[in-house]
N, C-alpha and C positions, 0 to 999 in steps of 0.2 A: 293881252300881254303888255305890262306898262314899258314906258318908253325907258331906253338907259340914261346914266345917270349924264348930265354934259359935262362934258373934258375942256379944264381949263387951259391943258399947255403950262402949267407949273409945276413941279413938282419942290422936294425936301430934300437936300443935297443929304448922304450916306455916309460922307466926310466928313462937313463940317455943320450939317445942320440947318443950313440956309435954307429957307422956304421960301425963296424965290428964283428959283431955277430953274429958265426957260425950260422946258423939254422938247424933243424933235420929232416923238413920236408915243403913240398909247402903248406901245408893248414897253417901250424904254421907260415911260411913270408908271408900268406896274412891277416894273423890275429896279435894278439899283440905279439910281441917279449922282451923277458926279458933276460941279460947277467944275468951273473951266480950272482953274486953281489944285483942285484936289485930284482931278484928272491928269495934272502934269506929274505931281508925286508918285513914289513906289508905295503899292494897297498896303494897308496897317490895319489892323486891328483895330477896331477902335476903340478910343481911351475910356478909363473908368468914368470920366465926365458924360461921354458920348452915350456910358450903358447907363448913367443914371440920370441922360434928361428925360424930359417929358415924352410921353410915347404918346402917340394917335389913340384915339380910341380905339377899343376893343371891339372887332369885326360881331356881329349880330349873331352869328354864327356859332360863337363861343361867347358864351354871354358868361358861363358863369364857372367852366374850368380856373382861370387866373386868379377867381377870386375868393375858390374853396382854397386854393395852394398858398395863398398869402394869409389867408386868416388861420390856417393851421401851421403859418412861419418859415414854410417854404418856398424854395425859391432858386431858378436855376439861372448859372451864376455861368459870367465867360471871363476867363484868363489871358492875356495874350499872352503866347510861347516868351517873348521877350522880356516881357515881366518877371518872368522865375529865374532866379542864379542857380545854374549847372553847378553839380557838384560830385568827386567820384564817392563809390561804394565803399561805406566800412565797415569792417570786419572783425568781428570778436576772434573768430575760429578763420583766418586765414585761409578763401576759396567755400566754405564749409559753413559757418553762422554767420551770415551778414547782423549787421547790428542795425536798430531800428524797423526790423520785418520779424517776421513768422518764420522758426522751423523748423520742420517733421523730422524726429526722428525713430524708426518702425523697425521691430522684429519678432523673432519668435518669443515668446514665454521662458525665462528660465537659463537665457543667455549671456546675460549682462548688461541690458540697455541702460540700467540706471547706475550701474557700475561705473558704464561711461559717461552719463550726465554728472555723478559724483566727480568723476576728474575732470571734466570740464569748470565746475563750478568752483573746487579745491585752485586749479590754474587761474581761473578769473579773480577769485581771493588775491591769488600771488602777484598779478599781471606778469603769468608767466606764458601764455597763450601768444603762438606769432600772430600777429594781426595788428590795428589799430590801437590796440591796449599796449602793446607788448610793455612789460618794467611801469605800466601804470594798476596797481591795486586798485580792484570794483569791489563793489559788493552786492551778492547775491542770495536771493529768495526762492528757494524751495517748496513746492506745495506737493505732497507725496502722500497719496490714496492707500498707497498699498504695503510700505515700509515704515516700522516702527521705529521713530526717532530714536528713540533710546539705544534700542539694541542692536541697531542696522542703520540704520541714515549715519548716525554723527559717527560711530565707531569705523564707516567705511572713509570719513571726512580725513579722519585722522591718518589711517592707514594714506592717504591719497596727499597729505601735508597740507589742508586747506587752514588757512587764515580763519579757523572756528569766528571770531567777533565777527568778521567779514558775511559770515552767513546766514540766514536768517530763515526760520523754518513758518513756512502761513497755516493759521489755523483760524479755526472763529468758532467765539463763544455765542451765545444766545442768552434768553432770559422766557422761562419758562410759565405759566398761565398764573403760579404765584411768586415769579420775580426773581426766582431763583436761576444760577447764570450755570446754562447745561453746555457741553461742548453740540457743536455743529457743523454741518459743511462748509465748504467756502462755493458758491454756483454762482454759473459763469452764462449770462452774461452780469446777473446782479449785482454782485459785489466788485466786477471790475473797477467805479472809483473810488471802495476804500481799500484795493491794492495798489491804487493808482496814488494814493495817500504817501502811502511808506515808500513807493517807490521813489518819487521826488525827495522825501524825508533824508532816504540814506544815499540817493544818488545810485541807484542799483543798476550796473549793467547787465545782470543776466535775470531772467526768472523764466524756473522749472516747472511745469506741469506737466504729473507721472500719476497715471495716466491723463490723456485732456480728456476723455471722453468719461471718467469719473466725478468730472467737475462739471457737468452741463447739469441747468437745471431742468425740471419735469415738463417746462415747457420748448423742452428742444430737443429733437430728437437726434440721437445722433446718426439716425438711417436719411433724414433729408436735407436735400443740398441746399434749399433756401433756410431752413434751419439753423444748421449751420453756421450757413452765412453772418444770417445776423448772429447766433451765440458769439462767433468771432471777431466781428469788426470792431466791437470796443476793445478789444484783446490786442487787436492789430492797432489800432491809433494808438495806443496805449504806450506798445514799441517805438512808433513813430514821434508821437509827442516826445518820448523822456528819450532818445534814441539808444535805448537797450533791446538787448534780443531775445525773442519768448522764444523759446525749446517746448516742444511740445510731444510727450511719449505717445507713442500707438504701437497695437498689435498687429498681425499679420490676420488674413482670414487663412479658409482653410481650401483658397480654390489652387487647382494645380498651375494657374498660369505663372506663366515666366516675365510677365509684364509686371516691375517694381512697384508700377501707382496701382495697378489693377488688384495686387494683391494686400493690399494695406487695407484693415479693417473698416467698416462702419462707409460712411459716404464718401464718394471724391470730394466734394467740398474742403476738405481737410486739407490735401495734398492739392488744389489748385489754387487756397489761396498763402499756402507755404512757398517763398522765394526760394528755398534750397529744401528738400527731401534726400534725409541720407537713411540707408540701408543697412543694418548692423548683425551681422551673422557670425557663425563657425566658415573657418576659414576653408575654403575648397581645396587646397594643397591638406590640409591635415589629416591622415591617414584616419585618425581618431574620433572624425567627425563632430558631433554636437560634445561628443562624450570629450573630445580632448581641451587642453586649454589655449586653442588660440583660435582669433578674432579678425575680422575683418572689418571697417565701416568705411562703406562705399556709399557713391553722390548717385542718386536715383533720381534726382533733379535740381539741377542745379542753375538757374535762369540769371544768375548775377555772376559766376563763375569766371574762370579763364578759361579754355578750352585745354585737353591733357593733363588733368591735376588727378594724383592716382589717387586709389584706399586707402586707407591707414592698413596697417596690420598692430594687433594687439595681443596681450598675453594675462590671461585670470591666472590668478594664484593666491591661494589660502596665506592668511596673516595674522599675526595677535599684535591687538595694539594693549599699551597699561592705562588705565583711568582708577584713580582713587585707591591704589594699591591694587588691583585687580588687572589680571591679563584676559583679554577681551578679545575671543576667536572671531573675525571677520575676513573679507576679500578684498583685494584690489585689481584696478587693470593697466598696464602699463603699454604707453606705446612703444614698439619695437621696429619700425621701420615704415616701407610704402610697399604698394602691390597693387600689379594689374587686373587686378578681379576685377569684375564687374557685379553690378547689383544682380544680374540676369547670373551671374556666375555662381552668387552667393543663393538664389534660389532654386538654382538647376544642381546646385550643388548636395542640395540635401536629398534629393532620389537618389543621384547618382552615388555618393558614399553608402544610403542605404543597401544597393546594389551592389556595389563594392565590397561592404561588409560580409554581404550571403557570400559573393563569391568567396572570399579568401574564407570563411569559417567551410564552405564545402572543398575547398582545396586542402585544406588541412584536414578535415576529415578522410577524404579519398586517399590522400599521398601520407596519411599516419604510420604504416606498415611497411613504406617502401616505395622503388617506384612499380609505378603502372602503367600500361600502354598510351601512350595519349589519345587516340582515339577512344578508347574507351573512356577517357574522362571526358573530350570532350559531349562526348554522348549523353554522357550520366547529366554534364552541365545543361546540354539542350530539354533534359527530359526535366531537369530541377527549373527552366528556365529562366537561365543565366545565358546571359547572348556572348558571341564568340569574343566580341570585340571588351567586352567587362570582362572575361575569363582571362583573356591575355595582358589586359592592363594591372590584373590583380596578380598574373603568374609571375610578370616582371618585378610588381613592386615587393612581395613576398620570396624571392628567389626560388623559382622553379626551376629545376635545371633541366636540359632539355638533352639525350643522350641516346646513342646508337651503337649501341657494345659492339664491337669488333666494326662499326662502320659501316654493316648490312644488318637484312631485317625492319622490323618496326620502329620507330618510333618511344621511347619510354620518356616519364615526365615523374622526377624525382625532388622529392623539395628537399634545398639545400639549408641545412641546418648550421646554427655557430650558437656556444655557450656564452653568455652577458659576464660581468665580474661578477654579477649576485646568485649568480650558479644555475641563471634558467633559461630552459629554450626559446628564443630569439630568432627572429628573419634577418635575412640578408640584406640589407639597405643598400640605396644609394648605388644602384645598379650604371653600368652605361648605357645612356638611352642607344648607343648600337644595337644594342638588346633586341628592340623592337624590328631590327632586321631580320633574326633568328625566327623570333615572332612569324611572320611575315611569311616564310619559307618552313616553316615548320607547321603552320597551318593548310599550306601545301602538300608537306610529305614529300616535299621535294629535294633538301639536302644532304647531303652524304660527308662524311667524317670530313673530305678532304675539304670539302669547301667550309665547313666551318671552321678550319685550323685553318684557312687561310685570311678569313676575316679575325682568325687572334681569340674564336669565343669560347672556344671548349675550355681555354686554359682559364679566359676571365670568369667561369660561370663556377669553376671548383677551386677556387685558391686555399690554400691554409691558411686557419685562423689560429691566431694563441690568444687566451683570453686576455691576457696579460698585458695586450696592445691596445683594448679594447677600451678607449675611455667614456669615462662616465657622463650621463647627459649635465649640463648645467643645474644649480638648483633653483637659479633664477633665471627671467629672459633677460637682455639683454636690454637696457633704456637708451632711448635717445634721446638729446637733445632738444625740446620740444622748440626752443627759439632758433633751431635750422628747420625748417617745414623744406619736405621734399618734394 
C-alpha cells in the first residue's frame, strides 16, 4: 500500500483565494478554509470573479465527465440570491393568468373552453382585463387546431368586441418536394423561435394554443412526462423572455376522480409545469346541467394566487354578428358574477345532475296522474336506484308537495304544478330551504298536520299562482364590469 500523500499545513482561502493559508489541521484543508480576514466577515457567496478563477485540477477520479460537459457547452452555473432584483407577480387575468408563465386551461368537449379563451383575448385586445394590463391594449396570437377561422374564430371575435388588428391567427405554410407552398402545422417544440419572431414583432401579451396537445410534434408524446417537458420549455421561456402569458387548451380524460390535475388529459407534465390550472365547466347550481347555459371557471391550481379568490360564473348565448352585408350566426360568453364552486364541485357535479336529472324525470313520471303514497315512491326510487337523499333534494327543487288529508293516515307526495306566461307546465322554484325540514320528518313518517301548520309549510307548499305575476326569465344574463374583479 503506497504511502499518503504529505500535508503541507497550507491550504487556499474559500474567501478570498489566498493560497497561503496556514491550516490548524487535515480535516480543516480538506474542508473549507477561511484566512483570518474572511473569517471575521458574514459567509457570501462568492463573487462571479471567485466562480471564474482558476480551479485546481480535476481530481483523477473524474478525468473526463467536466470535460464531455464543456465541449458540448455546458455548464453549471451558481447565482448568488443577492444578485437577483425581487420583483411582484404580474397578471394578465388578475389571481387567474400570470403573465410571463404557462396556463392550463381544462374541460369537457363541447362546453365552451375556447369561448372563453375568445373573451380573454377580445379583453386583452381592449386592455380591458383587471390586472397588470388593465386600459393598456396587447395584442394577441391565436393558434386553433380545431376552429375554423372564418366561420367560428373571428365571428366569435366580434361577437366578444375584440380589437380584430390586435389579433392574430398562427399558421404555417411549407414548400412542397416541387416548391410549391402547401399549408402545414405549426409543432411544438420546433417552430417555437419563429413564433417567437412575431411575438417580439407585435409585442404580444397573450398567445392561445387550443388544443396544446395538437401542436406537439411526432417526436413527443403527449403520454410522457420527460416529453413533455422538453416539448414545453422553449414554450415557457418564451413567456418568460417576452413576459406574455401562453393559455394552453386541454381536455379532460374520462376517469371518474374528483382530483382537478388527475383528471386532465394526456400527462401531468402539463399541469405541473402550468403556474395556474383553471377548471371550466357547467355550473353545479344549474338545474340544466351540461344542457343549460351557465358556466363556471374555477382555479384548480393556482401556485401564484392570493388565497380566497372565487370562480367566475358565466353565461353562453347564441348571437349573429353582420360582416360584408351578411348576418353571421355565432356564440358568445359573458361574465356574470363570482362563485364558490370549487373545481372538485365542478367535477362532482356532473354525476350528481346526471342523478338529479333520473330523479326528477322519474318523479314526474310517477306523480303524472296525481298524488301517490310516498312510500310507495320512495320504493319504486330505491328499486330504480335513486338514493333517498337525490330523491329529496330533486322533490324539493321541483315542488313536491308533501300531504296528509284530514291530518291522519299515510303519507301522500303530489307534484305541485303552476302555468308559465307561454301556457306550459312549469315547477315550482325557488322553494324555502325550511323545506328540507319537512324533508327530514317526512322521510320519517313522523309528522302530523299540526306540526306542519306550526312550522308555516302546508300553507308555503300550496300557495296560488296567477300567471299573470309570473315574470319572464331575462333574455340576456346580466354583465359585469370586468375592471371590478370580485
Amino acid at each position: 500500500m503506497s504511502a499518503a500523500p504529505a500535508w503541507t499545513g497550507i491550504g487556499r482561502c474559500t474567501g478570498c483565494h489566498r493560497q497561503d493559508v496556514e491550516v490548524a489541521s487535515r480535516r480543516e484543508h480538506d474542508e473549507r478554509v477561511l484566512c483570518d480576514e474572511c473569517a471575521a466577515k458574514p459567509y457570501r457567496m462568492p463573487s462571479a470573479t471567485g466562480l471564474d478563477a482558476p480551479k485546481p485540477p480535476a481530481s483523477s477520479a473524474t478525468p473526463q465527465a467536466s470535460s464531455v460537459a464543456e465541449e458540448a457547452g455546458r455548464r453549471v452555473n451558481v447565482t448568488s440570491a443577492s444578485a437577483i432584483t425581487p420583483r411582484p407577480v404580474e397578471w394578465l387575468y388578475e389571481e387567474r393568468v400570470p403573465l410571463g408563465k404557462l396556463t392550463v386551461v381544462a374541460g369537457r368537449p363541447g362546453l365552451g373552453k375556447s369561448l372563453w379563451t375568445v373573451l380573454l383575448a377580445a379583453h386583452t385586445s381592449k386592455g380591458a382585463l383587471p390586472g397588470s394590463l388593465l386600459h393598456t391594449a396587447g395584442c394577441v396570437l391565436l393558434a386553433t387546431a380545431e376552429d375554423d377561422p372564418q366561420d367560428t374564430v373571428v365571428p366569435r371575435l366580434m361577437a366578444a368586441g375584440a380589437d380584430l388588428e390586435r389579433v392574430g391567427l398562427l399558421d404555417l405554410t411549407a414548400h412542397d418536394e416541387n416548391g410549391r407552398v402547401v399549408p402545414g402545422t405549426i409543432a411544438l417544440p420546433g417552430d417555437v423561435p419563429m413564433i417567437a419572431e412575431h411575438v417580439r414583432r407585435l409585442k404580444a401579451r397573450l398567445i392561445v394554443v387550443d388544443p396544446i396537445t395538437g401542436y406537439l410534434d411526432g417526436a413527443h408524446s403527449a403520454y410522457s412526462n420527460q416529453e413533455v417537458r422538453r416539448a414545453l420549455a422553449p414554450l415557457a421561456q418564451l413567456a418568460r423572455d417576452e413576459h406574455c402569458a401562453v393559455v394552453a387548451v386541454m381536455h379532460l380524460n374520462k376517469s371518474t376522480s374528483t382530483d382537478p390535475l388527475a383528471r386532465i388529459a394526456d400527462s401531468g407534465a402539463f399541469t405541473a409545469l402550468a403556474r395556474s390550472v383553471l377548471l371550466f365547466g357547467a355550473d353545479p347550481d344549474d338545474p340544466d346541467g351540461d344542457h343549460g347555459s351557465r358556466r363556471v371557471l374555477t382555479i384548480a391550481k393556482g401556485n401564484l394566487k392570493a388565497a380566497g379568490t372565487q370562480a367566475l360564473t358565466l353565461a353562453v348565448a347564441g348571437c349573429t354578428v353582420a360582416a360584408h352585408g351578411q348576418q353571421i350566426a355565432t356564440a358568445r360568453i359573458d361574465i356574470t358574477g363570482s362563485s364558490t364552486a370549487t373545481a372538485e364541485d365542478v367535477l362532482g357535479g356532473a354525476d350528481e345532475r346526471s342523478a338529479s336529472e333520473e330523479a326528477r324525470r322519474f318523479l314526474e313520471v310517477e306523480l303524472a296522474d296525481g298524488a301517490v303514497l310516498a312510500t310507495k315512491v320512495q320504493a319504486a326510487a330505491r328499486d330504480a336506484g335513486i338514493s333517498d337523499s337525490t330523491l329529496n333534494r330533486v322533490k324539493r327543487k321541483i315542488g313536491v308537495r308533501s300531504t296528509r288529508p284530514g291530518g291522519t293516515g299515510p303519507w301522500l307526495w303530489e307534484l305541485q304544478r303552476r302555468y308559465n306566461p307561454n301556457g306550459h307546465l312549469d315547477h315550482l322554484d325557488h322553494l324555502d330551504p325550511d323545506l328540507e325540514h319537512l324533508d327530514r320528518l317526512d322521510s320519517q313518517d313522523a309528522l302530523n298536520e299540526n306540526e306542519a301548520t306550526e312550522h308555516g309549510l302546508v300553507d308555503q307548499l300550496a300557495p296560488a299562482f296567477d300567471a299573470s305575476e309570473i315574470d319572464e326569465p331575462p333574455e340576456h344574463a346580466t354583465i359585469i364590469d370586468l375592471t371590478r374583479p370580485s
